[in-house]
N, C-alpha and C positions, 0 to 999 in steps of 0.2 A: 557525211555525218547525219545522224536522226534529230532532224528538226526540235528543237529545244523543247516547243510545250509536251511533245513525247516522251524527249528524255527524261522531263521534270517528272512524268506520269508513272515510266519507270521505274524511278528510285522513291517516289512520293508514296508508290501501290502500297507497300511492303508493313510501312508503320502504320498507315491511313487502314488499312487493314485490319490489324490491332487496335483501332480504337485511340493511338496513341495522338496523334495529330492532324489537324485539317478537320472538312467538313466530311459528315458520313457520308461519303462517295466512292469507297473504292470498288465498287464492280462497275461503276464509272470508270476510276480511272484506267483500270483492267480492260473493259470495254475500248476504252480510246486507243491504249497501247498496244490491245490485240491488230487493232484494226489496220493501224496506221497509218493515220490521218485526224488533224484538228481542225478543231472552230473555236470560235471568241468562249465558246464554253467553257473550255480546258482554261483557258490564261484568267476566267472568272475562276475554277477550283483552286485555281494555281496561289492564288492571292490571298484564299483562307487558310493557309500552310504560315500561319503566323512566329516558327521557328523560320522557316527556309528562306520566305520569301522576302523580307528586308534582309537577309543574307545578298541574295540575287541584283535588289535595285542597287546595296552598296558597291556591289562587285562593278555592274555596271556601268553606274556613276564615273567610278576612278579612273573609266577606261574608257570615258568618253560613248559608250555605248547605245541608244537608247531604249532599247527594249530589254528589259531583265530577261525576258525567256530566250533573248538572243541563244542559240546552243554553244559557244563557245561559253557564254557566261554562267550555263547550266551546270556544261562538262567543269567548269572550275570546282565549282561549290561541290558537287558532287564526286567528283574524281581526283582535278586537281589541272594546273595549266597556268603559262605565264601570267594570266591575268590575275593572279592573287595575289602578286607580287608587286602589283600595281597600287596595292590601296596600301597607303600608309600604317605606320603604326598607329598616329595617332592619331587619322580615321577612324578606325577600328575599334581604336580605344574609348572615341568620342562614341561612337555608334553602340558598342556595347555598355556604356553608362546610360545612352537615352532610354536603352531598353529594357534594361535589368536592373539598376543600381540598385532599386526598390524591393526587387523583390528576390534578392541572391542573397542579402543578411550578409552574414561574417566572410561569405567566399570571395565577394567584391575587389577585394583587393588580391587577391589571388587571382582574379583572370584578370586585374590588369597588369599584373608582375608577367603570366604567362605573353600578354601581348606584348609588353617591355623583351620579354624575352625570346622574340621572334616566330610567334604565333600568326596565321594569316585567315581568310576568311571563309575555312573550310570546315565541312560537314564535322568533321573527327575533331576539330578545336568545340565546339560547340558538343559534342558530346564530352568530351573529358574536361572542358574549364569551365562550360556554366550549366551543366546537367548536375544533379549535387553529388551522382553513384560514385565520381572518385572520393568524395569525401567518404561515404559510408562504408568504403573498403576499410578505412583506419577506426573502425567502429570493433572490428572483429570477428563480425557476421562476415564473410565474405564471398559466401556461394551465389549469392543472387546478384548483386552491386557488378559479380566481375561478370557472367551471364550475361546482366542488361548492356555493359558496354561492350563485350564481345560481339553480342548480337547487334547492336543497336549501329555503331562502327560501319561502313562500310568497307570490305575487306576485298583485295585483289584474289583468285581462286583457281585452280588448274585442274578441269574437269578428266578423271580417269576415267569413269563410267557411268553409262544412262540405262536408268529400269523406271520404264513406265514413265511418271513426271517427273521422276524424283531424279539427283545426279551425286555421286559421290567427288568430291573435289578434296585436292590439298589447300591446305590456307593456312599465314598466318595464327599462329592462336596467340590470343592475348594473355600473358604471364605476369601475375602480381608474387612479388619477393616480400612484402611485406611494409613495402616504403615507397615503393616503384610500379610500376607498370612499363612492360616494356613488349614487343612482338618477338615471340619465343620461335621453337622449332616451326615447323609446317607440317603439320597434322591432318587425318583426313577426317572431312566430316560429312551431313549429307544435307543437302539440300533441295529445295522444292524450283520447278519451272512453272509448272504450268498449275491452274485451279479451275473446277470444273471445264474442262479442254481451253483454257484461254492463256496464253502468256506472251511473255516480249519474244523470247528467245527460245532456238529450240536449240538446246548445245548437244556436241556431240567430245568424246574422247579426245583430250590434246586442245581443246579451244582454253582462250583465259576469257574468265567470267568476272562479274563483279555480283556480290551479294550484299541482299540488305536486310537483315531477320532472319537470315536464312533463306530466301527467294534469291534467285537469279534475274536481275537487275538486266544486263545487258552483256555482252560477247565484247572484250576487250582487244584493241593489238597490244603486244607486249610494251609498244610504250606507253599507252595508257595504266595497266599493268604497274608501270615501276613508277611511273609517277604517281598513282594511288596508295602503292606503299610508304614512298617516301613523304608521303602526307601526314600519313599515319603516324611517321617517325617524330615528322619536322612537329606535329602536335604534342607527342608524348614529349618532347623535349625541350618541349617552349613551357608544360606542364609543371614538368620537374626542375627545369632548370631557372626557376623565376625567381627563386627565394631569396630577398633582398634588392629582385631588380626595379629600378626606376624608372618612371615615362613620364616627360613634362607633356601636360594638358594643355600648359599656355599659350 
């Protein structure tokens, strides 16, 4: 398995890239995960990733672990793996009130209906219960909101062909009905490996990928693969399926 502060670097590049998250290092983190190999460097950038990385120490935590960038604790947050199943609901539930209560407004209780309702401590819960774009689908604008979570999503992928950096892959597409969200057909789209000659993975035809913005994140086995989708699932359902549901705090 790729040493955690790498994996972290993999999936971190993608948004940190965009500007979205973390400190402005991604030709750092690019650099690191071209190379492959870390130092205390990496687990300092790792730390300003203030979405991920109380993700990571909680995951951690439950599991008795003690280093967040451990890779099993990585591959959780990121992919998906017994150890999310570890932390409580009302861990989870405690942990996302220290961090958000204040500043998620009227959604608050909605991501803790989705934790009530079997939500755990992965990347795709954290984009669809406390990012606000599933709200803003029910606005009626919906080209951008469903974009940002498509993209944003990390999505399992089945590369058909490579040209140049770029790879066309099946995935997943994320389908809104109006009221729902839900993972529709599997559609091809195209995605980016490499940036100025640098990337994690070089894929070739018939590998499974993981993408994050459309970057190619890391070369999957197909169990990782199915466990990344059904991440995807167990989120969108824990999403939807929460209205009315109850968590004691006490």
């Amino acid at each position: 398995m790729t040493p955690g502060p790498l994996l972290f670097a993999r999936y971190a590049y993608p948004p940190n890239a965009l500007g979205l998250c973390g400190a402005e290092e991604s030709r750092t983190l690019l650099e690191y995960g071209t190379a492959g190999a870390s130092d205390g460097g990496l687990a300092e950038l790792a730390q300003a990733f203030e979405g991920a990385w109380p993700y990571l120490t909680l995951i951690a935590g439950a599991n008795g672990i003690h280093d967040p960038l451990d890779a099993r604790v990585v591959e959780a947050y990121w992919v998906g793996n017994e150890l999310l199943d570890r932390v409580s609901a009302q861990t989870l539930a405690r942990h996302v009130e220290d961090r958000f209560k204040g500043r998620v407004g009227r959604t608050w209780q909605r991501i803790v209906e989705a934790v009530a309702a079997g939500a755990v401590p992965h990347h795709t819960f954290h984009v669809f219960a406390v990012y606000p774009w599933l709200g803003l689908l029910r606005t009626g604008d919906t080209a951008q909101p469903l974009t940002v979570l498509d993209r944003c999503r990390i999505t399992p992928a089945l590369v058909q062909s490579v040209d140049g950096d770029s790879v066309k892959v099946l995935a997943p597409a994320l389908d809104w009905d109006g009221s729902r969200l839900a993972l529709g057909w599997w559609k091809q789209r195209t995605a980016r490996f490499s940036e100025d000659g640098l990337g994690f993975v070089t894929p070739a035809p018939g590998d499974w990928v993981s993408l994050h913005w459309d970057f190619v994140c890391d070369r999957l086995t197909l169990t990782q693969a199915a466990a990344l989708y059904r991440a995807s699932e167990r989120a969108l359902s824990a999403v939807h399926g929460s209205a009315g549901t109850k968590l004691a705090l006490g």
